[in-house]
C-alpha positions as CSV (number, residue, x, y, z in Angstrom):
1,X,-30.9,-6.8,26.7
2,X,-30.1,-9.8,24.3
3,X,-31.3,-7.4,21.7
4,X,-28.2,-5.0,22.1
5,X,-25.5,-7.9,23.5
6,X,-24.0,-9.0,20.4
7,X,-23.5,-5.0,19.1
8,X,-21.6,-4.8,22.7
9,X,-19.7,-7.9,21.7
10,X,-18.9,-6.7,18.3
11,X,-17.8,-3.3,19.1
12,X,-15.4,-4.9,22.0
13,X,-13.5,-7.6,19.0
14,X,-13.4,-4.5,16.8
15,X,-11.5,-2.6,19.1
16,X,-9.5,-5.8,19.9
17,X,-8.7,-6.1,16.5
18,X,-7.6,-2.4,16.2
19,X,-5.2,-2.3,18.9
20,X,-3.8,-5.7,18.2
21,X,-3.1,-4.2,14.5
22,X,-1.8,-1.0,15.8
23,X,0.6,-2.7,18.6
24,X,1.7,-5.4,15.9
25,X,3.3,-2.1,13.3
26,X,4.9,-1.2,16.0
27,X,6.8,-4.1,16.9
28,X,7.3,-5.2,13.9
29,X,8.9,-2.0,13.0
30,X,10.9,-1.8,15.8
31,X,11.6,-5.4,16.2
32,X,11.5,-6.6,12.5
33,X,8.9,-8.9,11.5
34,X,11.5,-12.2,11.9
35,X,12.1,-11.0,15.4
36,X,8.7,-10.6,16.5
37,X,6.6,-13.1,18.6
38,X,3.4,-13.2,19.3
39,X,4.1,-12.3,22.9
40,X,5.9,-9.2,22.4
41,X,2.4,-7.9,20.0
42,X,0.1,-9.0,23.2
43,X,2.4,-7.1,25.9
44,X,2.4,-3.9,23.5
45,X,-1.2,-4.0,22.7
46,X,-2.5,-4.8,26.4
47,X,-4.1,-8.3,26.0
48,X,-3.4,-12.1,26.6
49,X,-2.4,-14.4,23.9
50,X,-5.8,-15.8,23.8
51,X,-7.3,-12.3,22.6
52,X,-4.7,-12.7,19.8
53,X,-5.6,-16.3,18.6
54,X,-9.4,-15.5,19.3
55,X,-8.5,-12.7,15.7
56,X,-5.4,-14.2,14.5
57,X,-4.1,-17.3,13.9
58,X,-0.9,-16.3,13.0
59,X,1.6,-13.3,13.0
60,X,1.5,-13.9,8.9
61,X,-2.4,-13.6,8.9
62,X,-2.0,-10.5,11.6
63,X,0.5,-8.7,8.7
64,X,-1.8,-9.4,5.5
65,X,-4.9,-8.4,7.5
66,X,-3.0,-5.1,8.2
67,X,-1.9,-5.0,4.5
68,X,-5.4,-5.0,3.3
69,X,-6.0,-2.3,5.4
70,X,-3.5,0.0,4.4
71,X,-4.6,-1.5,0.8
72,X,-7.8,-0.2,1.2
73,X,-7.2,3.6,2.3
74,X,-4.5,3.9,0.0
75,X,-6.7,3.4,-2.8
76,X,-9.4,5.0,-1.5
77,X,-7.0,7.9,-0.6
78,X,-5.3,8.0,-4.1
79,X,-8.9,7.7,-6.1
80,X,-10.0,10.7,-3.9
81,X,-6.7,12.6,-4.6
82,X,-7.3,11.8,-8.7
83,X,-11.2,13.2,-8.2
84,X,-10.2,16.3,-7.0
85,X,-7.2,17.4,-10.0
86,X,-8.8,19.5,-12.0
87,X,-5.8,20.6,-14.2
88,X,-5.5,18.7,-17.6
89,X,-1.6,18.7,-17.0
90,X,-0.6,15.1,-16.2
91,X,2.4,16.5,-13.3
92,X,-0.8,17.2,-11.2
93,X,-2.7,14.0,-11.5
94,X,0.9,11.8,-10.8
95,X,1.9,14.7,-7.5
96,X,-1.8,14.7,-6.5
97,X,-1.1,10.2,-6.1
98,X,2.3,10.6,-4.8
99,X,0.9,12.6,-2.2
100,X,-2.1,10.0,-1.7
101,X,0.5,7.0,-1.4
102,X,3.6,8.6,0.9
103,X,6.6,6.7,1.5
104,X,6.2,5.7,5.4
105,X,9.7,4.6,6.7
106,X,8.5,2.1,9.4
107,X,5.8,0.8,7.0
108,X,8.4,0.6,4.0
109,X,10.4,-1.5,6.4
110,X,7.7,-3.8,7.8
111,X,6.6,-4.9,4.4
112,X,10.3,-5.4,2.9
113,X,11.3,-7.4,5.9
114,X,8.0,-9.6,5.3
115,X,8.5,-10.0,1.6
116,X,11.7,-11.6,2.6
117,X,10.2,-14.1,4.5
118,X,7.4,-14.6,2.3
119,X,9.8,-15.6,-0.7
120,X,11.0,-18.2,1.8
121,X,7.4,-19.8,1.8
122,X,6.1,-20.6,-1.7
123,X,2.1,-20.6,-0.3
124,X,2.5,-17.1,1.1
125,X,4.6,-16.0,-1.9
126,X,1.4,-16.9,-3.9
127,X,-1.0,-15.1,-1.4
128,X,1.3,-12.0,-1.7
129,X,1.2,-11.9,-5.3
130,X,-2.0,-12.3,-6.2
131,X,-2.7,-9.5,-3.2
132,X,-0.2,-7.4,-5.1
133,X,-1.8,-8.2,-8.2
134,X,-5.5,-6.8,-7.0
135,X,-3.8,-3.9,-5.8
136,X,-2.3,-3.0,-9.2
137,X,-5.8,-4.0,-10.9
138,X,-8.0,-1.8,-8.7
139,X,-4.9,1.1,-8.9
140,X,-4.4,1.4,-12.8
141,X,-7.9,2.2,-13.8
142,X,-7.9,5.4,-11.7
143,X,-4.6,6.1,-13.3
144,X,-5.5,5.4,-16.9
145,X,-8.0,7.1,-16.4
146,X,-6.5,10.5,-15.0
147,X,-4.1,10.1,-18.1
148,X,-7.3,10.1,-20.7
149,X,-8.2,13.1,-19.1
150,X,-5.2,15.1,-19.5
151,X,-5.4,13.8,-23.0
152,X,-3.1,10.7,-23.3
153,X,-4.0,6.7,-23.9
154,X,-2.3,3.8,-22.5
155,X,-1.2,1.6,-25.1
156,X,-0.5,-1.5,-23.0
157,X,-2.0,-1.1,-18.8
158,X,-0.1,-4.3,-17.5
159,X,3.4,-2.8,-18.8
160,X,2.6,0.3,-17.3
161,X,1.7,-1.0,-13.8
162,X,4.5,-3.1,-13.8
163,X,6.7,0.0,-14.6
164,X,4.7,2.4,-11.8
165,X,5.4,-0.2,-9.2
166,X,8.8,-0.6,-10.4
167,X,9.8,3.3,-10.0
168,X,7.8,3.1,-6.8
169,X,9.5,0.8,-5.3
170,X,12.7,2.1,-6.4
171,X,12.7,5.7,-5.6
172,X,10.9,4.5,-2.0
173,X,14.4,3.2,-1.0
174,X,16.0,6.7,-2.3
175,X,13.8,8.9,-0.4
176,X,13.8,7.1,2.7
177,X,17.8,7.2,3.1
178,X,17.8,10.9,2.2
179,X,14.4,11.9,3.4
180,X,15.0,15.6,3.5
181,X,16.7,15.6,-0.2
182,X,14.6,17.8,-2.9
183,X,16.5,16.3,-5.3
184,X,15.7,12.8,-4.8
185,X,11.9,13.4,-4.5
186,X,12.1,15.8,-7.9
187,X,14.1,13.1,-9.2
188,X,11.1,10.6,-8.1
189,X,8.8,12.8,-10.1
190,X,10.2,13.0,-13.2
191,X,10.9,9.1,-12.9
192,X,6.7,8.4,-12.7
193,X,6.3,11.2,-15.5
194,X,9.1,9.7,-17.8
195,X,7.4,6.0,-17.3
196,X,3.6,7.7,-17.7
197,X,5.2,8.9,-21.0
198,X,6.8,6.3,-22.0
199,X,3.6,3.8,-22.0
200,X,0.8,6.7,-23.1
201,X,0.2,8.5,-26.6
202,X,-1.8,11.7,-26.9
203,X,-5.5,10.7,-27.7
204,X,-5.6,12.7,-30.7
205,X,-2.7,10.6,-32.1
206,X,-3.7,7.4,-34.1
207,X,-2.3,4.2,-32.4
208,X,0.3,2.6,-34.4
């Protein structure tokens, strides 16, 4: 019995921990982040305030631990996506990530809404950074990468994944107000393409 207790026990918090994290996108989606309480995550979610507090101490540490998440199958997602392009044409390996990293209106929200209040608080600023930071750093080797094997080298990788999650973040906006618009999401291709072009040379060109 003792033997098998603390699986029980550790399947139970896992499941706690899911739900909490489900019930908290919610509300803060519909809510916004600044508007949401811990309450209102606990009555969507099913439990008491002390199954909240006995995972998170905070509504900020509930939204980074669902960041990482997301973090984590999004690059695991866009890696796959990159493993599977067998074309040499660069268009494929950038569709075959766009595709991998979709533009999720309540999620695009969420995040935006806790940026703002994250740029109010100078130690959180700092966490989100650096979090930010890992992201790109685990990201642009899969897409430098993908580029060598279509046949193009990336001069400088910092500059380009400053650039990638500039475009990013700036067609996300376009798409999500006109979400059935071809143009816009061609537009948003040819944006990533023109920057993927713009910091890479073909290999068989000497670097200046």
């Amino acid at each position: 019995m003792s033997a098998t207790a603390p699986k029980r026990v550790t399947a139970r918090r896992a499941q706690t921990r899911r739900r909490l994290l489900d019930a908290a996108l919610e509300v803060f989606a519909d809510e916004g982040f600044g508007r949401s309480t811990v309450e209102q995550v606990c009555e969507r979610a099913g439990y008491t305030r002390g199954a909240f507090y006995s995972n998170f101490t905070s509504l900020d540490e509930l939204f980074l631990a669902m960041w990482e998440e997301r973090s984590r199958r999004m690059l695991a997602d866009a890696r796959e996506a990159l493993d599977k392009v067998s074309s040499q044409a660069p268009e494929e390996a950038m569709r075959a990530v766009l595709a991998a990293i979709p533009v999720d209106d309540a999620w695009y929200r969420v995040t935006a809404e806790f940026t703002a209040h994250a740029l109010r608080n100078p130690s959180l600023r700092r966490v989100m950074a650096a979090r930010e930071q890992s992201i790109l750093d685990t990201l642009l080797p899969f897409v430098v990468e993908a580029l060598a094997r279509t046949g193009r080298r990336v001069g400088n990788e910092a500059a380009l994944g400053h650039a990638l999650v500039a475009v990013h973040d700036g067609t996300a906006v376009q798409v999500l107000l006109e979400p059935g618009s071809e143009v816009v999401r061609r537009r948003r291709e040819e944006l990533f393409m023109n920057v993927l072009h713009a910091y890479s040379t073909p290999i068989t060109e000497e670097p200046q």
